[in-house]
C-alpha positions, 0 to 999 in steps of 0.5 A: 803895547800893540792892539793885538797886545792889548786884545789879548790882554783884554781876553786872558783879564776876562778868562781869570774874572771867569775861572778864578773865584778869588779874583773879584776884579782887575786892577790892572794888566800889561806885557812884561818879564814875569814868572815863567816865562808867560808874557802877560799879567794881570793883577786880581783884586781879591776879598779883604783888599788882597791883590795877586798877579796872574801870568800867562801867555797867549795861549793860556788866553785862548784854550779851554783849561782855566786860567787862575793863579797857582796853587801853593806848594802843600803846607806840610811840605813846605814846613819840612822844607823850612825845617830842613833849611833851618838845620842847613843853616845852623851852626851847630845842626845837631842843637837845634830844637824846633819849637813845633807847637807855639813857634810855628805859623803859615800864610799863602798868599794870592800868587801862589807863595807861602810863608812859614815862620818857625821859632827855633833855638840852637847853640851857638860857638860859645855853647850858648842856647838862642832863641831865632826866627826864621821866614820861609817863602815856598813857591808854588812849585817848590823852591824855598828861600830862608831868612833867620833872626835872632828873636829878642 
């Protein structure tokens, strides 16, 4: 890394100590491939031992607007996000119950990302009714991916 690199590394590490409450320290920073395309990051130590990476690039260090990590993308979105994909994936849509009360948690974390499981059931070929999981991850700006087990 060139000092000039290393400088404006240094200046956006002290913006997020100044604009991000959650980031109580630095625990580290370089140049590299990361989200977006920003050149730099940082990684914030936050409350509880929660470690979270804040990206940005040259510009961000030097303009006024704060620099912090990214909000999560809305949380009832996303669990409308992680519903939609459980029936995209289902075998047979039409059987699928979603257990919206005591199936149904979320988490964010200090990137920006959200985890929604959901407990769901469907039928499958046999007409048989499982019991699965599913673990949603939403990014901050929308994106979603699924993974669906079988709960035992």
């Amino acid at each position: 890394m060139t000092p000039e690199d290393r400088s404006f590394l240094r200046v956006g590490a002290l913006k997020i100590l100044n604009d991000d409450k959650r980031c109580l320290r630095i625990d580290g920073g370089s140049k590299g491939s990361s989200s977006g395309g920003k050149q730099y990051y940082v990684t914030c130590g936050g409350s509880g031992g929660e470690l979270f990476n804040v990206f940005f690039d040259k510009a961000d260090a030097i303009v006024q607007t704060p620099l912090k990590h990214p909000e999560p993308f809305d949380e009832t979105s996303s669990r409308r996000l992680c519903e939609a994909a459980i029936k995209e994936s289902a075998s047979h849509p039409s059987t699928v119950n979603i257990h919206s009360f005591m199936g149904y948690a979320t988490k964010t974390f200090g990137n920006g990302n959200r985890f929604v499981w959901q407990t769901f059931s469907a039928k499958n070929s046999y007409g048989l009714e499982l019991t699965y999981q599913a673990l949603c991850t939403v990014t901050p700006d929308g994106k979603s991916e699924i993974t669906i087990s079988e709960k035992k």
